[in-house]
C-alpha positions as CSV (number, residue, x, y, z in Angstrom):
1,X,-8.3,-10.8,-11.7
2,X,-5.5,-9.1,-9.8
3,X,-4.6,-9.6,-6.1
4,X,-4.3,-7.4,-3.8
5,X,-3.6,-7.4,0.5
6,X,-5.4,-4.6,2.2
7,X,-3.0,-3.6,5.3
8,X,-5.3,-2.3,8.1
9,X,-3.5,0.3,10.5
10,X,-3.7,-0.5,14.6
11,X,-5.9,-3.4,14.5
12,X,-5.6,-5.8,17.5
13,X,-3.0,-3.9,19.3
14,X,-5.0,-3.7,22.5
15,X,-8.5,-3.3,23.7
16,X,-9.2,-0.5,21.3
17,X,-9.7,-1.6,16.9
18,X,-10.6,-5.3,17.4
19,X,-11.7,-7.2,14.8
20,X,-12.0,-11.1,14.3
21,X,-10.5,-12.3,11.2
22,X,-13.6,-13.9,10.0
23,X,-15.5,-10.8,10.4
24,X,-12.9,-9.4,8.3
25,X,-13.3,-11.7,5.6
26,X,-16.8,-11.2,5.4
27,X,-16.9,-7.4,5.2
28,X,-14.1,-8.0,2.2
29,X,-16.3,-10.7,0.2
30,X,-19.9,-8.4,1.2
31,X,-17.9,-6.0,-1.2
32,X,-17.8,-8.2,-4.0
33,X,-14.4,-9.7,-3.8
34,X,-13.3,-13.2,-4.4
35,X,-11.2,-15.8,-3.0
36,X,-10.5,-13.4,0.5
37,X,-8.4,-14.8,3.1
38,X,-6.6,-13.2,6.1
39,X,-2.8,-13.0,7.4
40,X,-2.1,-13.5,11.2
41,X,-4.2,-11.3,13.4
42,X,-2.9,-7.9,12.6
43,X,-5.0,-6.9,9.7
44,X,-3.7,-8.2,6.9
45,X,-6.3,-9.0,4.2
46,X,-5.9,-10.6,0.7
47,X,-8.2,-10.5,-1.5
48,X,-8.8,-10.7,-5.6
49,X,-10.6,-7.9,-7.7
50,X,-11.2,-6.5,-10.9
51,X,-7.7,-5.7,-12.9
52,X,-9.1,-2.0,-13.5
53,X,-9.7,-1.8,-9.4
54,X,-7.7,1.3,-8.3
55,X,-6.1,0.4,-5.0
56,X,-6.8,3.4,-3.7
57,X,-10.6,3.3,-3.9
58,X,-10.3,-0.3,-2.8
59,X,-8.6,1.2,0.6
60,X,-11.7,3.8,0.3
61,X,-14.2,1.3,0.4
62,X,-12.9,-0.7,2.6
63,X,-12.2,1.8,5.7
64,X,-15.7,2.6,4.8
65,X,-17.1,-1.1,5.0
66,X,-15.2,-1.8,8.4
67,X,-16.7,1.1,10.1
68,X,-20.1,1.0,8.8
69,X,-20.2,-2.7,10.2
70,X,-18.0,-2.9,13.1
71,X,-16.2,-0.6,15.5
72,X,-13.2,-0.1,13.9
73,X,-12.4,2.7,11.5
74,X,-8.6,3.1,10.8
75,X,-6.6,3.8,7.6
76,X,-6.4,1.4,5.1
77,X,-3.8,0.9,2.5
78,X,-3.7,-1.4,-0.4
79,X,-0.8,-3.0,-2.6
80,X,-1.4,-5.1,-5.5
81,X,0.4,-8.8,-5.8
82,X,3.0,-7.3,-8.0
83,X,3.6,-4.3,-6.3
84,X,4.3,-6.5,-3.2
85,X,6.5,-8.8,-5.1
86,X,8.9,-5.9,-6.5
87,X,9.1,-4.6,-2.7
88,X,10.5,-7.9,-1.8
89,X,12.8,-8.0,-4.7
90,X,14.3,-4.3,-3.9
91,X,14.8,-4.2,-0.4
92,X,18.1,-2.6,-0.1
93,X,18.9,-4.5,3.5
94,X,17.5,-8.0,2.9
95,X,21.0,-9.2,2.0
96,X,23.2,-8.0,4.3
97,X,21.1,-8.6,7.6
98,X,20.4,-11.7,8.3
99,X,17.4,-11.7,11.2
100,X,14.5,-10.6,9.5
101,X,13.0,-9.3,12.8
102,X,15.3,-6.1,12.1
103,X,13.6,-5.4,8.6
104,X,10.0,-4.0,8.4
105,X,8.5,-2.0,5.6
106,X,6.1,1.5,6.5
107,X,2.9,0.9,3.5
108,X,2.0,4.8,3.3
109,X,-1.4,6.1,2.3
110,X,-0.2,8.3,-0.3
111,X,3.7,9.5,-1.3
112,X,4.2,12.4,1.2
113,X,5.4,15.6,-0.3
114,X,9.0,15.8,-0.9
115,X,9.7,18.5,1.5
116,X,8.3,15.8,3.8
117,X,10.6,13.0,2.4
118,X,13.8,15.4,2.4
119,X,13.2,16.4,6.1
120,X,13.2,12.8,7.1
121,X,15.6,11.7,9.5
122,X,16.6,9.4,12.3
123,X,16.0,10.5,15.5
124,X,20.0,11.3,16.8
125,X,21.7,8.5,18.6
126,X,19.9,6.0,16.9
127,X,21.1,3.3,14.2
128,X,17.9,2.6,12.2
129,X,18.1,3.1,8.4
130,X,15.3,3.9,6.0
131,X,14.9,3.9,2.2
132,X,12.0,4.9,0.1
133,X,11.1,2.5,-2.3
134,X,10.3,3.7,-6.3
135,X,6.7,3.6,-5.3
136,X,7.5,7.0,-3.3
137,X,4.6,5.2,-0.8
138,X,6.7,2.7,0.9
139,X,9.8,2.7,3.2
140,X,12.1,0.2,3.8
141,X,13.3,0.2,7.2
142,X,16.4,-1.7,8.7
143,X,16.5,-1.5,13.0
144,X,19.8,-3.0,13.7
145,X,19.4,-2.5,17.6
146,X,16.1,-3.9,17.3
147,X,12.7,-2.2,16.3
148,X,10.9,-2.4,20.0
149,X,12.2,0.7,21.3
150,X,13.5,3.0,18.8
151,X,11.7,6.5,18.7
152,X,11.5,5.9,14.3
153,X,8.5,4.4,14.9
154,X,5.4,4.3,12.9
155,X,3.8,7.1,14.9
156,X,7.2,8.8,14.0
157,X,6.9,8.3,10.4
158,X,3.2,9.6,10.4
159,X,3.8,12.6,12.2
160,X,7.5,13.3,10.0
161,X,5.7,13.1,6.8
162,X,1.9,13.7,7.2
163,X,0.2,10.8,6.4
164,X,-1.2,7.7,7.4
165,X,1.1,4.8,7.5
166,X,1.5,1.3,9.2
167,X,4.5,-1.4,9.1
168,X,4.7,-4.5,9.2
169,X,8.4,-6.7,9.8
170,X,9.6,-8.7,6.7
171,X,8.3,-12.2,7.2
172,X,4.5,-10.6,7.2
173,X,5.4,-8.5,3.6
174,X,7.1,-11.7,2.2
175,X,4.3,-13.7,3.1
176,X,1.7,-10.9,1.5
177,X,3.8,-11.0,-1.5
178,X,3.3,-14.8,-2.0
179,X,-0.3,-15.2,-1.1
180,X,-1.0,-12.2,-3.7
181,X,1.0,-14.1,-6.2
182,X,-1.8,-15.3,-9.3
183,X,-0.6,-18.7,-10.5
């Protein structure tokens, strides 16, 4: 069995996309998934499945399960354990900036097309910094003025590179990449 966190996009934002936890876990294990257990109130799901389980029919069935049963029907994007774990390993920024609150990482649907990726940029007089990770469907990001009001935000990436994304600041990734850890 493999792990694997399921990283729901706009949940519990506002009024609009709520979803309890426990509702959560029990759309996940109603598909036949073992040992599920949620991460803050955000939308962070981990969950263990087949090791032949292609993450992105797991996202698939998923998105399909929550809006089937609830009210919610937003992108979903899955990692497995060790895909989380080498993200935590290779994050460019981690070292040299201590407050963790200024490092997220953007979980994309799907690796945008590289006319996408090379006509990425910052918007101009701000400091962020972004990397893509090997994957080609994750971005490191590093806000050194703070992530609350820069304009790269997550509806920036979607829109720069056509497709569905959502981030999440380091402590939430790190904490992904240990509860999808298999002992």
């Amino acid at each position: 069995m493999v792990r694997y966190a399921a990283l729901l996009r706009g949940v519990n934002l506002g009024s609009h996309n709520r979803i309890g936890m426990a509702d959560l876990r029990r759309i996940v294990t109603e598909l036949g998934h073992e040992d599920v257990r949620t991460y803050l109130q955000s939308g962070n799901v981990v969950f263990g499945a087949a090791d032949d389980a292609d993450p992105a029919r797991l996202a698939d069935d998923i998105r399909r399960a929550l809006a089937d049963r609830s009210t919610v029907d937003v992108a979903v994007m899955v990692r497995t354990g060790p895909e989380l774990a080498k993200l935590t390993g290779g994050n460019p920024y981690a070292s040299g900036q201590p407050d963790e609150v200024k490092l997220l990482v953007a979980f994309l649907a799907e690796p945008p097309g590289s006319d996408r990726v090379a006509g990425l940029a910052v918007p101009g007089g701000e400091t962020a910094e972004f990397r893509f990770a090997d994957t080609g469907r994750d971005v490191y990001l590093h806000f050194p003025d703070g992530y609350g009001r820069s304009r790269f935000s997550n509806a920036y990436l979607e829109k720069r590179l056509g497709v569905a994304s959502t981030t999440r600041n380091w402590k939430t990734v790190r904490a992904l990449a240990e509860l999808t850890t298999v002992d």
